[in-house]
N, C-alpha and C positions, 0 to 999 in steps of 0.2 A: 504494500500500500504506500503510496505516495505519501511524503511528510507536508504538514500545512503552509504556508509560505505566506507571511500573510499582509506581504505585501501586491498590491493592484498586480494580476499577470493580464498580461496584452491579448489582448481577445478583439474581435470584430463590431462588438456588443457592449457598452459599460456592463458592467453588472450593477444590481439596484443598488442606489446609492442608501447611505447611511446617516443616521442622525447623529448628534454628538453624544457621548458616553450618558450625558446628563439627561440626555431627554429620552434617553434609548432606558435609562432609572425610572422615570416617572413616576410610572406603574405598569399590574400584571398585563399584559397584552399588546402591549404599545409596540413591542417589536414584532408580535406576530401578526398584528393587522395593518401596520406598515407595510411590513416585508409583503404580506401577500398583494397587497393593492400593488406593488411593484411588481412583482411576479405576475400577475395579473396584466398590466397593462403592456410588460414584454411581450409575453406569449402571444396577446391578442393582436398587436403589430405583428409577428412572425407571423401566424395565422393570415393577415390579407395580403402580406409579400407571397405564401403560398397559393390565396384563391384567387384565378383572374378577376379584375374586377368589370374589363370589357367584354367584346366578342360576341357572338350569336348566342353563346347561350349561359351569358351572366346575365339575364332574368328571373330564367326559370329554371337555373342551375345552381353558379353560383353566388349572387350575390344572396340567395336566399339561406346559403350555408352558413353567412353571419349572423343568422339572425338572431337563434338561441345565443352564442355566444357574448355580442354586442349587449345583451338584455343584464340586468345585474345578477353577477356571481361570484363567485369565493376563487375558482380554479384554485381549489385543493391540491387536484391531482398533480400537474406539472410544478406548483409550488412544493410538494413535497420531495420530488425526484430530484428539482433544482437544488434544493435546503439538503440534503442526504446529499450529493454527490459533492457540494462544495465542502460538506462537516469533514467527508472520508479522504478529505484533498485534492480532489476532482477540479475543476475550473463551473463557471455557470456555461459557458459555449459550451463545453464538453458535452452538456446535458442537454443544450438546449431545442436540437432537433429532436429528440426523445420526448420533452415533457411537451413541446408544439401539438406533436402526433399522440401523445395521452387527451389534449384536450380536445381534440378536435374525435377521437375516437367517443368521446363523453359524450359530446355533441349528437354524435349520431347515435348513440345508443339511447340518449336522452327523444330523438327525433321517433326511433322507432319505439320505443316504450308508450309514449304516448298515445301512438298509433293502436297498439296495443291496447293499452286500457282504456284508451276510448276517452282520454282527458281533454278538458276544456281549455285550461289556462296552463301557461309554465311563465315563470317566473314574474305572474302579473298580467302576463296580456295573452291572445287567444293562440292556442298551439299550431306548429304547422300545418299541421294538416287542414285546422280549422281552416284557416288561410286561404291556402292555394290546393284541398282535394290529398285524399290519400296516395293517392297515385303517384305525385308530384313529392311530396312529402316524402314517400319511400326513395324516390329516386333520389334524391337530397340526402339521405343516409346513408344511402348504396356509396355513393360518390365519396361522400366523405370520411367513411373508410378507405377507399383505393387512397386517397390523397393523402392520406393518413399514414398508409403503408409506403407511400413515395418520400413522405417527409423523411420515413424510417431508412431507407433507403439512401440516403443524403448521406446517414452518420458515416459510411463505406470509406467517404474520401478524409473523415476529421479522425473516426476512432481507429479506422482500419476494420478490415474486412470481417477478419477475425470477431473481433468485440460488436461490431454491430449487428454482424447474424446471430449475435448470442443476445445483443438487444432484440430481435427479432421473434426467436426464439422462447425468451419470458414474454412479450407481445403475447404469444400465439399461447400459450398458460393461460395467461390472463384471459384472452377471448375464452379460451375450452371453460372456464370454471366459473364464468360468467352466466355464459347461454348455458350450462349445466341449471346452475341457479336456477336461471329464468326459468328452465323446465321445469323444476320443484313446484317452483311459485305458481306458472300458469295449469299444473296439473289439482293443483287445491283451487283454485280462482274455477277452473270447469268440473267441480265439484269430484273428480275422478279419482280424488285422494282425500287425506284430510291429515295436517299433524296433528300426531300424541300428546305434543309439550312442546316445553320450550327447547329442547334438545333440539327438536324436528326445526323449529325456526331458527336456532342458532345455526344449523347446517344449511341452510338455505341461505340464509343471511353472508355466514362465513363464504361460501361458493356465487354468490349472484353481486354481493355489495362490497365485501372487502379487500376480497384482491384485486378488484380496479379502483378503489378507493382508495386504500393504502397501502397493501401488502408488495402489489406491482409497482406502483412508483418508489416507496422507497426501496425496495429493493433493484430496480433499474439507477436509481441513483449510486446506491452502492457499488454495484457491478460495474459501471461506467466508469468512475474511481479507482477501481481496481483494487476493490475490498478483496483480502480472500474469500472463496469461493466456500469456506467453511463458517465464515461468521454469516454468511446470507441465509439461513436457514432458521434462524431467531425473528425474520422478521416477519415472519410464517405465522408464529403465535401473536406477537404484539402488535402486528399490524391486525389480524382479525379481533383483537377484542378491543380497538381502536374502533373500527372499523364500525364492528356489531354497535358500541355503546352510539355511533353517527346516525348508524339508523334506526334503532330504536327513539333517540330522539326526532330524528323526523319524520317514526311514524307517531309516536304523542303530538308533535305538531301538527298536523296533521286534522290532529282533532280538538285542540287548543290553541294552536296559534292565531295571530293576525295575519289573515289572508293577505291584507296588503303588504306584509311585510313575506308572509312565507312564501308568496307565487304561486300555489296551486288551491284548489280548491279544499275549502275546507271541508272534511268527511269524504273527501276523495277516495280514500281506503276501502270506507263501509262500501262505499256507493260501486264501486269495482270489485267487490268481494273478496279483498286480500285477506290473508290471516295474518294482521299482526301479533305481537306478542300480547298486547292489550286482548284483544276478543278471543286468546286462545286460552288466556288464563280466566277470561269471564264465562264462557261455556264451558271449562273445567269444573266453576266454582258455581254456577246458575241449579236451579231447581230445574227437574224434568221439562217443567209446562216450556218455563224460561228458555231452557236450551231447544228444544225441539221447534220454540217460534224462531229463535236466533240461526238454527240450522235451515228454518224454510226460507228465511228470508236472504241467507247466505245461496241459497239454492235457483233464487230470480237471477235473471240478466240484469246490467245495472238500469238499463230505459225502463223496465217493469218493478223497480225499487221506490216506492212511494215514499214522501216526506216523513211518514207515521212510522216506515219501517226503519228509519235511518235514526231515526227518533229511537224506537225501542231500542236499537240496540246502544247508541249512546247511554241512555238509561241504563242497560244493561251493564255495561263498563264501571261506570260512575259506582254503582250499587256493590259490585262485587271488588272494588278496588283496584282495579287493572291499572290506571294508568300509575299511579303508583308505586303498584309490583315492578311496571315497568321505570318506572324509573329508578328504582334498588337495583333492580338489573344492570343497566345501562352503568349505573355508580361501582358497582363491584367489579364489573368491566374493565372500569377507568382505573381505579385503585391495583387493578391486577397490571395493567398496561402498565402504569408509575413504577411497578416495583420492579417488573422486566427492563421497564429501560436503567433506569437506576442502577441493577447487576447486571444484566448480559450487558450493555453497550457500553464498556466503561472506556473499551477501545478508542471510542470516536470522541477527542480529544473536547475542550471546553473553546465555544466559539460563536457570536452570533447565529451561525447556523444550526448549532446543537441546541442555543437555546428556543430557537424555533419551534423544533421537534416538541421540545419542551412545553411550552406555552401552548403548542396546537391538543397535547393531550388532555388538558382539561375544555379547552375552547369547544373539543367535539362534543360535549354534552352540557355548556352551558350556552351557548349560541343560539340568540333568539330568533334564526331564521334558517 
């Protein structure tokens, strides 16, 4: 592993600039909501140097690929891969065509999910599809993947051949444990399965949410670095309960958040028949009569889910303490994640970027949006 250097190395790119020691003290977060709006605002410029923005068909191709991305977001993912690769001694260039093509892969995953569940809104205003027609929409996802895979492609000539077909390669993990996920999830959503517990959501969770959320990125950061190939295998566990406690909290938001803050509809969940951790522990804990309306109404399409139904089952939640549970959950997650990094990661030396990491693992579950 490369040692830190930590003076400015010459890259094509600043890397995000930095506040002065004093203000970088303030208080908790100030360097990790900083940093990510930097990270943030690289990426998204890298992102329209990639999509043309003329031509026959930057109408109804690409400029429509900005769209989810332009709208407001965190960009977690490439903000983590960039934060990891620079902790491990990495450069930000180093990373930088890697976390481009993470986010733009979110993009389109986020494009086709929607599609999927049949949603309304993302991040505040009305979904692609809504927009411009399924059809179109799909094509806009399709695409940006390929471009995705070409940004990947790029790394050839910066990391070498070698390294970037290994970047590739976690890529191609990442997708399999993904759409694995998604399988889980859409086989309970068309009533064809049902989880036992939270076990059963934790594995869905872990397989669908966190290894493109955090397990893959940081560990592409890692790897990019040229961490050994034996400490990447830690980020396995602490990226998933990272990961799991992210979306447990945004499915509790979901059904307590500020819509105009969280972007999607609220009771989005009920209304699409997902199993969160919430309704899997309230039909655990319901009376017969209870469960068995909670299972019919789990059993409609979401256009045949009436206001009354979305209602019980909120009710339902409420009464038998889910959201709650769920957020003990989501806590004991975090607390497990703190004490992984704490021991396993002691490797990766003490650095704005380490403290990042840092700051991001409580942020995943107190984040009001």
């Amino acid at each position: 592993m490369r040692s830190i250097d930590s003076s400015p190395r010459a890259t094509s790119r600043p890397p995000p600039r930095r506040r002065p020691a004093s203000g970088m003290e303030s208080g908790p977060g100030n360097l990790f909501l900083d940093t990510l709006a930097e990270y943030r605002a690289l990426v998204l410029q890298r992102m329209r140097e990639h999509i043309p923005s003329r031509g026959r068909y930057a109408e109804t191709l690409y400029q429509p690929m900005l769209d989810y991305p332009m709208r407001e977001g965190k960009c977690f993912r490439p903000a983590l891969c960039l934060a990891l690769c620079q902790a491990c001694g990495g450069t930000l260039e180093d990373a930088f065509e890697t976390a481009t093509a993470l986010e733009m892969f979110h993009n389109a995953f986020l494009v086709h999910d929607d599609i999927a569940d049949c949603s309304h809104s993302r991040r505040g205003q009305p979904t692609l599809h809504a927009q411009h027609g399924i059809a179109l929409a799909t094509n806009v996802g399709d695409a940006l993947n390929m471009l995705a895979l070409g940004t990947l492609l790029a790394n050839t000539g910066h990391l070498g051949l070698e390294r970037a077909l290994t970047v590739i390669e976690e890529i191609s993990r990442m997708a399999r444990e993904s759409t694995e996920g998604q399988s889980i999830e859409l086989d309970w959503v068309a009533g064809r399965k049902a989880p036992a517990g939270a076990r059963d959501y934790l594995l869905m969770t872990y397989k669908k949410t966190t290894w493109y959320t955090c397990i893959a990125p940081m560990r592409l950061g890692a790897l990019i670095a040229d961490a050994p190939p034996d400490r990447l295998g830690a980020f396995i566990p602490f990226g998933f309960r990272i990961g799991a406690a992210f979306q447990i909290q945004d499915d509790v938001l979901n059904l307590v958040g500020d819509e105009a803050l969280y972007g999607k509809e609220t009771n989005g969940d009920l209304e699409e028949g997902k199993r969160t951790l919430m309704i899997i522990h309230a039909m655990a804990h319901a009376d017969p009569s209870t469960r068995a309306r909670l299972e019919a109404i789990y059993a409609k399409p979401r256009v045949e889910k009436t206001v009354e139904d979305i209602g019980f089952v909120v009710e339902a939640i409420g009464r038998a303490g889910s959201i709650d549970y769920a957020r003990q959950i989501a806590q004991r997650l975090t607390a497990s994640a703190r004490r992984a990094w704490d021991e396993r990661f002691g490797w990766i030396p003490p650095s704005p970027h380490r403290r990042f990491i840092d700051e991001m693992i409580d942020y995943m579950i107190t984040r009001p949006l």
